[in-house]
LOKOL-707550 format. One record per atom (N, C-alpha, C, O): residue number from 1; residue in three letters; atom name; x, y, z. Coordinates in nm, 3 decimals, decimal comma. Each point is the difference from the previous one (the first is absolute). Example, Ala and Ser with C-alpha at 12.3 -4.5 7.8 and 13.67 -1.06 7.14 Angstrom:
REM residues 2
    nr   rest   atom        xx        yy        zz
     1    ALA      N     1,319    -0,569     0,780
     1    ALA     CA    -0,089     0,119     0,000
     1    ALA      C     0,090     0,120     0,000
     1    ALA      O     0,104    -0,002     0,066
     2    SER      N    -0,139     0,107    -0,138
     2    SER     CA     0,082     0,119     0,006
     2    SER      C    -0,077     0,109     0,073
     2    SER      O     0,051     0,111     0,017
REM end
This chain:
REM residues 61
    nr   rest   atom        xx        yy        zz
     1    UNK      N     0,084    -0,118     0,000
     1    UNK     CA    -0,084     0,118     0,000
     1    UNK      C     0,088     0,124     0,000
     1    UNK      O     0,099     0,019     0,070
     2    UNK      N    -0,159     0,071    -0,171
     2    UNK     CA     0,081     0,152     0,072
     2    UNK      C     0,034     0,046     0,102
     2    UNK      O    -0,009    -0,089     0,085
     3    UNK      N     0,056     0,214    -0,028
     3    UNK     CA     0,047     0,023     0,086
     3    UNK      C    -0,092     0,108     0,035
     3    UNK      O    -0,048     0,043    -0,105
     4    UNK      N     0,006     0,018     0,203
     4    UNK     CA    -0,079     0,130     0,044
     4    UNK      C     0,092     0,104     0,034
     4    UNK      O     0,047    -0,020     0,112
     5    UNK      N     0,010     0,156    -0,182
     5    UNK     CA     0,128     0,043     0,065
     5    UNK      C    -0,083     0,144     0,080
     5    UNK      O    -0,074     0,084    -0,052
     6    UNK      N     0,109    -0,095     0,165
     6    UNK     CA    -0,044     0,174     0,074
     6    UNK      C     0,077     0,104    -0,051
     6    UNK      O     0,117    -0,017    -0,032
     7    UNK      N    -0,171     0,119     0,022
     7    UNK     CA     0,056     0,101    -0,062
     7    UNK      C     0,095     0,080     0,058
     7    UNK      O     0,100     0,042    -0,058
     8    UNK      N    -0,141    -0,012     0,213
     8    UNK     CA     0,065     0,047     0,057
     8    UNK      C     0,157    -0,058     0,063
     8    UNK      O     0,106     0,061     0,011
     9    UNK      N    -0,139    -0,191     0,021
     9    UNK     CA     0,131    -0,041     0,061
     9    UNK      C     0,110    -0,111    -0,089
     9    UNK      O     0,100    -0,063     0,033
    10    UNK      N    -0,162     0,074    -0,134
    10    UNK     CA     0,131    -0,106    -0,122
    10    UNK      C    -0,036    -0,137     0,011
    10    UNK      O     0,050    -0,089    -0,069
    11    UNK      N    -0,133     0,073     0,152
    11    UNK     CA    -0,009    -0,161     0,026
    11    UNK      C    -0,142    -0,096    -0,070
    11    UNK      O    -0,118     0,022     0,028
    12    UNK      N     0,157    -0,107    -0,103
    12    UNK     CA    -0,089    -0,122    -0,069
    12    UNK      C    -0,043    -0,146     0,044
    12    UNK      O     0,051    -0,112    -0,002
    13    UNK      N    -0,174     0,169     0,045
    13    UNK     CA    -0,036    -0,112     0,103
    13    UNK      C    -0,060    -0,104    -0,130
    13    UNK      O    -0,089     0,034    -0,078
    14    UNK      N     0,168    -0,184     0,076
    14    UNK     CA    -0,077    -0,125     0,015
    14    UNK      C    -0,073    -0,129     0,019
    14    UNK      O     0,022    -0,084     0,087
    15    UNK      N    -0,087     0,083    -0,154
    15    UNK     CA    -0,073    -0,118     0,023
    15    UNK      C     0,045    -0,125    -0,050
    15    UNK      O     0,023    -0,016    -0,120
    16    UNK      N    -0,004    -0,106     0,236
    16    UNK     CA     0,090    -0,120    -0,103
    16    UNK      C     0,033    -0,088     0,126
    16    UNK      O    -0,027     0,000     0,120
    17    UNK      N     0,107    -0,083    -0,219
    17    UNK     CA     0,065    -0,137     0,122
    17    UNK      C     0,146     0,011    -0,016
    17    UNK      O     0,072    -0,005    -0,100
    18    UNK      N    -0,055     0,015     0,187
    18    UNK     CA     0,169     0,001     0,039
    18    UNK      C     0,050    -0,106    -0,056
    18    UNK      O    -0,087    -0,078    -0,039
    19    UNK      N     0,241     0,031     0,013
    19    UNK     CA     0,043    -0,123    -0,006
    19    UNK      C     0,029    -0,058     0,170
    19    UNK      O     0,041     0,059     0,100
    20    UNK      N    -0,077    -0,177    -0,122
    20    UNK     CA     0,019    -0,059     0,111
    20    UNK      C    -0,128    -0,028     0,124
    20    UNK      O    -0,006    -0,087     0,087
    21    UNK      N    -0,099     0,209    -0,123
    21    UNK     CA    -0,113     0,006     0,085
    21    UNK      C    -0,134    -0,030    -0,067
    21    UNK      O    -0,037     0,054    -0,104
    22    UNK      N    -0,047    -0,167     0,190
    22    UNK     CA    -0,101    -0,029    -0,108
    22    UNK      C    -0,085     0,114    -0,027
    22    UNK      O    -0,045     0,032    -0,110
    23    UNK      N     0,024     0,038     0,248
    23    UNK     CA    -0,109     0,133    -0,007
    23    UNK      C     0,004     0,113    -0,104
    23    UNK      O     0,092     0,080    -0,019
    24    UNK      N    -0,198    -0,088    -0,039
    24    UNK     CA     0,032     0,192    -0,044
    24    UNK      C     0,020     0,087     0,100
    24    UNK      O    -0,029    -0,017     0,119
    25    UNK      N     0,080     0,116    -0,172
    25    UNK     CA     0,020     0,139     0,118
    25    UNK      C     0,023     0,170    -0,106
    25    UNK      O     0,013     0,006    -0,123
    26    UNK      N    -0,014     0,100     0,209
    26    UNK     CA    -0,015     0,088    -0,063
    26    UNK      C     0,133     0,040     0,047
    26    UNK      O     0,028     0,001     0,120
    27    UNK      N     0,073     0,038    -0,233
    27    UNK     CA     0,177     0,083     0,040
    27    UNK      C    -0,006     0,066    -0,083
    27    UNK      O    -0,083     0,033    -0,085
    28    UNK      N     0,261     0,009     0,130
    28    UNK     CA     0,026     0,083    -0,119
    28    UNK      C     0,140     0,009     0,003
    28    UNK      O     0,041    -0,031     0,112
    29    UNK      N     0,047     0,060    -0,186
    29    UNK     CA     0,126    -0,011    -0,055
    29    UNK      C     0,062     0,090     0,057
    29    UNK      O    -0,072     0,084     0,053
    30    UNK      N     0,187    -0,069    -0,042
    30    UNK     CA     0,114     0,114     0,011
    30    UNK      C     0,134    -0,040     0,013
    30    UNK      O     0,033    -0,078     0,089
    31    UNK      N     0,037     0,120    -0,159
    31    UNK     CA     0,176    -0,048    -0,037
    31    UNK      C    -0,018    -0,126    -0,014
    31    UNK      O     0,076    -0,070     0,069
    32    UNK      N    -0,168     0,003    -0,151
    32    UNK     CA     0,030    -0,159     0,005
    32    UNK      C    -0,040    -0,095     0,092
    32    UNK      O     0,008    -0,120    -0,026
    33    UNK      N    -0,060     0,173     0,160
    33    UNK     CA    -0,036     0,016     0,100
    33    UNK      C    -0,145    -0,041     0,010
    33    UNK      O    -0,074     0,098     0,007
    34    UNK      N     0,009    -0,217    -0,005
    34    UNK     CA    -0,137    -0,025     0,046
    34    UNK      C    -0,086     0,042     0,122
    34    UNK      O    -0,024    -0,096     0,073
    35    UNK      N    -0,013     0,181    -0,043
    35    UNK     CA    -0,111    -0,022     0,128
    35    UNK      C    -0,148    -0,017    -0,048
    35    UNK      O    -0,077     0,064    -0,071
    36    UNK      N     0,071    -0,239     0,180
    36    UNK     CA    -0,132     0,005     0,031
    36    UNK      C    -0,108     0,078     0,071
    36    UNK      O     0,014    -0,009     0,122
    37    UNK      N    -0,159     0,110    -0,173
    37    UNK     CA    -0,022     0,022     0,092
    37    UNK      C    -0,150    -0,062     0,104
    37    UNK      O    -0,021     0,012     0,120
    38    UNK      N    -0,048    -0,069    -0,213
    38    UNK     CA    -0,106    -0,089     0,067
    38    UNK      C     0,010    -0,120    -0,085
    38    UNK      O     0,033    -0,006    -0,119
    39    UNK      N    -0,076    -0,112     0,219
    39    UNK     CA    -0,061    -0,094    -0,101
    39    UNK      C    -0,113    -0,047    -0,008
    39    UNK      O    -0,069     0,001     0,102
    40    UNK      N     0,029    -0,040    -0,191
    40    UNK     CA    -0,169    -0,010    -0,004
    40    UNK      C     0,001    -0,162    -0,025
    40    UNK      O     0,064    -0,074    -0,075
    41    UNK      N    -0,171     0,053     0,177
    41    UNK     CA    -0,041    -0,159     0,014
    41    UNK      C    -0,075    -0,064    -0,126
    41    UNK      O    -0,048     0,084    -0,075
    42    UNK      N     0,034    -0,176     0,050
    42    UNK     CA    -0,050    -0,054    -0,169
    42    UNK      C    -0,174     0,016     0,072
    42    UNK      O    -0,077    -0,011    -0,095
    43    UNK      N     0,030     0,024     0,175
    43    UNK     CA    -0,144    -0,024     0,067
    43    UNK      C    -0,026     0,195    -0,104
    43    UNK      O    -0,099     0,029    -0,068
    44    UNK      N     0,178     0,030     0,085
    44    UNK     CA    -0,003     0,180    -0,002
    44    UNK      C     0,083     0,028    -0,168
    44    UNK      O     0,040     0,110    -0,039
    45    UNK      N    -0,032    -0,221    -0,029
    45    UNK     CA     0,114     0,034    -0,096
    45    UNK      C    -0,099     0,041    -0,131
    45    UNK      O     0,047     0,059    -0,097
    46    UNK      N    -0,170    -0,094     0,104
    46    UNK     CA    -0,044     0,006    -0,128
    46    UNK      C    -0,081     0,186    -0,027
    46    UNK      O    -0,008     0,075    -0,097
    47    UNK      N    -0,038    -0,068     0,241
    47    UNK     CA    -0,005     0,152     0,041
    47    UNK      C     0,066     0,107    -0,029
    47    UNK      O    -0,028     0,102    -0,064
    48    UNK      N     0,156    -0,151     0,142
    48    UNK     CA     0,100     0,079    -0,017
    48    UNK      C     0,071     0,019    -0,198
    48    UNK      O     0,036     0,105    -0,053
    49    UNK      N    -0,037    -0,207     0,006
    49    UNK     CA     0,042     0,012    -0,178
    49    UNK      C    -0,145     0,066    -0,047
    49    UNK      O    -0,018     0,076    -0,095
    50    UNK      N    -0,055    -0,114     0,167
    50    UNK     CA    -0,136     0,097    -0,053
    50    UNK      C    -0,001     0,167     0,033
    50    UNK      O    -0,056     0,074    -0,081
    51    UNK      N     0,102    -0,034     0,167
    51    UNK     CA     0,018     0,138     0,067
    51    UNK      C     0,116     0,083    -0,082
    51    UNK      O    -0,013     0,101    -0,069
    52    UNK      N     0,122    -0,172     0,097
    52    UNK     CA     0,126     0,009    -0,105
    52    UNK      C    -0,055     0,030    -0,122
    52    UNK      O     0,008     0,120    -0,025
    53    UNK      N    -0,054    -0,178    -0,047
    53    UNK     CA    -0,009     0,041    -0,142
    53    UNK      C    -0,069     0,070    -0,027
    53    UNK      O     0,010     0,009    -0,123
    54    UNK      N    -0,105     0,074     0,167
    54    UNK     CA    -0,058     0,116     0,061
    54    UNK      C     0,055     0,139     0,033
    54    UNK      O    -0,024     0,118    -0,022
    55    UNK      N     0,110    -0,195     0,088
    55    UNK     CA     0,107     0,114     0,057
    55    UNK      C     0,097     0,087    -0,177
    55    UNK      O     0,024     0,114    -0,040
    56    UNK      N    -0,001    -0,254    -0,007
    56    UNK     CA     0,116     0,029    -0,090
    56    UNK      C    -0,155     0,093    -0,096
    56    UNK      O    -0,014     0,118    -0,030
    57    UNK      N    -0,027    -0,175     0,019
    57    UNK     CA    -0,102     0,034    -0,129
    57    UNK      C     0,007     0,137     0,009
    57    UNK      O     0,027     0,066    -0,100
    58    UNK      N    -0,056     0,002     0,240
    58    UNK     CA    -0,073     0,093     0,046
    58    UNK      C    -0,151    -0,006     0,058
    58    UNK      O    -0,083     0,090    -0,009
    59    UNK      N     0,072    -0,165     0,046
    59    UNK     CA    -0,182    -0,018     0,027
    59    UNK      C     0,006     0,032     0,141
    59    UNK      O    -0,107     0,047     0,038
    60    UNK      N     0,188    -0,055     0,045
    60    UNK     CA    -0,011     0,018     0,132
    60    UNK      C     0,094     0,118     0,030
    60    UNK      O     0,109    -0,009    -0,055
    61    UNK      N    -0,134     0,145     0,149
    61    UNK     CA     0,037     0,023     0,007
    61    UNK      C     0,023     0,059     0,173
    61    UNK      O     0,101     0,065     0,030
REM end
């Protein structure tokens, strides 16, 4: 999935599965540098890719 980038602070939050972790979670990059910052349970995952793409679209604001 794309990335959501804030405008103000440089940073591109996404949505995805890490290597190594079964969960999706929402991060974001820096120097190469992974941080996780939530992870979302598969019970909440179909919501959440539903909200997300919303987000990216613009539908939610």
């Amino acid at each position: 999935m794309d990335g959501l980038k804030f405008l103000r602070t440089n940073i591109i939050l996404f949505l995805g599965r890490l290597p190594g972790r079964k969960q999706e979670c929402f991060y974001f990059e820096e120097d190469g540098v992974i941080y996780p910052i939530a992870y979302i349970s598969s019970r909440n995952l179909k919501e959440a890719q539903r909200l997300w793409t919303k987000l990216l679209e613009g539908e939610l604001k």
